[in-house]
C-alpha positions as CSV (number, residue, x, y, z in Angstrom):
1,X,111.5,103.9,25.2
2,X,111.0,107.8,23.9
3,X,108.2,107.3,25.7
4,X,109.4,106.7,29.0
5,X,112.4,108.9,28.7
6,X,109.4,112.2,27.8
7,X,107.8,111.3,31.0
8,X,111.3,111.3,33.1
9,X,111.9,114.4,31.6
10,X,108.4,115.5,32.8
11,X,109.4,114.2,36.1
12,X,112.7,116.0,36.6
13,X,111.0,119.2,35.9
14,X,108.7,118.8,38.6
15,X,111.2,118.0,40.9
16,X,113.2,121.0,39.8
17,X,110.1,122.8,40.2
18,X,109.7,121.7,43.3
19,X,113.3,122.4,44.8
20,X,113.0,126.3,43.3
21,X,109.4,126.5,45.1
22,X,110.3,125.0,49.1
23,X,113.9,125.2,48.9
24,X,115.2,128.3,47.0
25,X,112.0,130.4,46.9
26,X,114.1,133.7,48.7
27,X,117.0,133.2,46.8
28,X,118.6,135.2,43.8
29,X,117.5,131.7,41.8
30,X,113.8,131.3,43.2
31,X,113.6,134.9,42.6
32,X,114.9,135.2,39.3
33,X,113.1,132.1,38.1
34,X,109.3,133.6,39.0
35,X,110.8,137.4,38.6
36,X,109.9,138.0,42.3
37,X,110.7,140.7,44.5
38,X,112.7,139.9,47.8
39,X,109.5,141.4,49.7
40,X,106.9,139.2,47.8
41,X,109.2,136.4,47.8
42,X,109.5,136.8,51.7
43,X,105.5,137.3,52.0
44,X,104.4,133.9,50.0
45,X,107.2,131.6,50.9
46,X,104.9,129.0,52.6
47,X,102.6,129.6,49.8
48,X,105.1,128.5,47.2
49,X,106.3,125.5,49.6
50,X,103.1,123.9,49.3
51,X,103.0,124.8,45.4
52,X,106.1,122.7,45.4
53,X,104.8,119.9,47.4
54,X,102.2,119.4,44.5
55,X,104.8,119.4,42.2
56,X,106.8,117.2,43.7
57,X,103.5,114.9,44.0
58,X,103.1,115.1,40.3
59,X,106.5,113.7,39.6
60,X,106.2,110.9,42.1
61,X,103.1,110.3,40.8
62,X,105.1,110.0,37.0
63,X,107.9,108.0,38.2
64,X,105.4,105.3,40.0
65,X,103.9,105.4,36.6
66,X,107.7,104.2,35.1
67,X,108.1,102.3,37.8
68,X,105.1,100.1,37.0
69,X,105.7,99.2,33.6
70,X,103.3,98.7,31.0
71,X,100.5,98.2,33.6
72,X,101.6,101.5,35.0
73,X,100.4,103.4,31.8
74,X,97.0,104.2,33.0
75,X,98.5,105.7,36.5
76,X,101.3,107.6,33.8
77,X,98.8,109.2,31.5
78,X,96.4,110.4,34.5
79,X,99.2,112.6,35.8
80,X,100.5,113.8,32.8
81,X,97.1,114.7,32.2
82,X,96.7,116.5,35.6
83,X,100.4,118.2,34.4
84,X,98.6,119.5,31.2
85,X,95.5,121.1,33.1
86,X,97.8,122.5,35.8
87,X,100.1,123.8,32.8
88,X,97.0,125.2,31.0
89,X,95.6,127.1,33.8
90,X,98.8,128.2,35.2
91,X,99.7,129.8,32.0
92,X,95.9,131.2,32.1
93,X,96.3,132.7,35.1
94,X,99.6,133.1,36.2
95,X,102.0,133.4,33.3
96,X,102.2,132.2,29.6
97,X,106.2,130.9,30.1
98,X,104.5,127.9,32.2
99,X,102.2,126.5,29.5
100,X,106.0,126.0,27.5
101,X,107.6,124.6,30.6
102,X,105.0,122.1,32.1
103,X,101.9,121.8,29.6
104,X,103.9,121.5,26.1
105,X,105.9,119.1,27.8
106,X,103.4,117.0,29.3
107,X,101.4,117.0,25.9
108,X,104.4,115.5,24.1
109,X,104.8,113.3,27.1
110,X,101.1,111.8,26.8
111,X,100.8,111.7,23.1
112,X,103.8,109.6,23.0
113,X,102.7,107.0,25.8
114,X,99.4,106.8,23.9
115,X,101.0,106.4,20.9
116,X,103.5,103.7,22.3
């Protein structure tokens, strides 16, 4: 049950991610969340929609894992797996804070489902 309740968790922030990249990219909350100016916000908008899209994949992609039950673990631990190495390189190349928001997360999230 921890288990599944890590890779929910995993889910909703993906799905928040998502909502802060498509839906409230411009706003004093999109902006404050990736420390954007209103000009660069403005200039990568549809970039960070499709960002979000991804995300939002990754979390569908974690709750059809739930959804599944125990045969579902296989399709669980390959996306928290591609939520680590998205989480890794993010914080490589775009900022440390994500590796604690998505990869530690997700690492917890997987060594618990292989542990269950």
């Amino acid at each position: 049950m921890l288990a599944n309740i890590l890779v929910a968790l995993v889910a909703v922030i993906h799905i928040y991610i998502l909502v802060l990249e498509m839906f409230l990219w411009e706003t004093p909350a999109g902006r404050k969340a990736f420390k954007l100016s209103v000009d660069f916000a403005r200039e990568t908008r549809v970039l960070a929609a499709n960002q979000g899209l991804y995300n939002g994949f990754l979390a569908v992609g974690l709750l059809w894992g739930l959804w599944l039950g125990d045969s579902g673990v296989p399709v669980t631990l390959f996306f928290l797996s591609c939520v680590l190495i998205a989480g890794i390189f993010g914080a490589v190349t775009a900022s440390r804070k994500i590796l604690y928001v998505q990869a530690l997360p997700a690492l917890v999230a997987l060594v618990a489902v292989m542990l269950r």
